[in-house]
N, C-alpha and C positions, 0 to 999 in steps of 0.2 A: 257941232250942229245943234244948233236949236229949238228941242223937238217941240218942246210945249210954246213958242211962239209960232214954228211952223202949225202946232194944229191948231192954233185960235185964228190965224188967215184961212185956215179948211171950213173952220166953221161958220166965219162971218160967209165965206163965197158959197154953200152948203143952206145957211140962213136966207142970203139974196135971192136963193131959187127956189127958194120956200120950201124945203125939206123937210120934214116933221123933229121934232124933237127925239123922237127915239130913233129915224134913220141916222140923224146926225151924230147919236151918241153911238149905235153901232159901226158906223163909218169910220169914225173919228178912232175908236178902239181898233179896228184894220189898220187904219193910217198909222195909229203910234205904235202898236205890235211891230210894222214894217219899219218904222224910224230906229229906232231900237235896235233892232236888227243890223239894220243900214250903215247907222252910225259909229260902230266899230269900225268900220270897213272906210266909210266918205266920212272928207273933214267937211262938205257943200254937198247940200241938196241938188245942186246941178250938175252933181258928175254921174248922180241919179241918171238911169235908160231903162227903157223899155223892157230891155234883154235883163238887170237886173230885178225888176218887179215881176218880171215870167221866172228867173228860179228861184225869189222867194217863195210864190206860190207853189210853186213844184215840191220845194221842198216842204210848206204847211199842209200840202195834201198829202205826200208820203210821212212827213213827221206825226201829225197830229190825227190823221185821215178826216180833217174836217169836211163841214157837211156843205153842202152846193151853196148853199147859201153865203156860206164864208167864203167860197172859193170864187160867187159871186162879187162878194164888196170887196174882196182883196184885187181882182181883177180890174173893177172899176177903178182901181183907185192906186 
């Protein structure tokens, strides 16, 4: 998986809906924390569901006890 090309397409479509610079740089660090992740596991972003980005988060709320905020932009995204 190609995480650093997948997050430069997050950020050009991120950029188009006119994001600020710092959502995009927070967002974009959710998005690649979860690639990362992800990509031990999937060799394609599209075997990526739903149901996986529900227990990474699960599991960055029990792991890390992050704050709503993160558990916001990891939800989003």
């Amino acid at each position: 998986m190609d995480i650093e090309n997948l997050i430069a397409v997050f950020e050009r479509k991120l950029t188009l809906q006119r994001y600020s610079a710092s959502s995009i740089k927070n967002y974009s660090s959710s998005v690649r924390s979860f690639l990362q992740v992800a990509g031990k596991r999937f060799d394609q972003p599209d075997e990526l569901n739903e149901n996986e980005i529900e227990k990474y988060v699960y599991w960055k709320i029990r792991e890390d006890n992050i704050s709503s905020f993160y558990r916001f932009a990891n939800v989003l995204f």
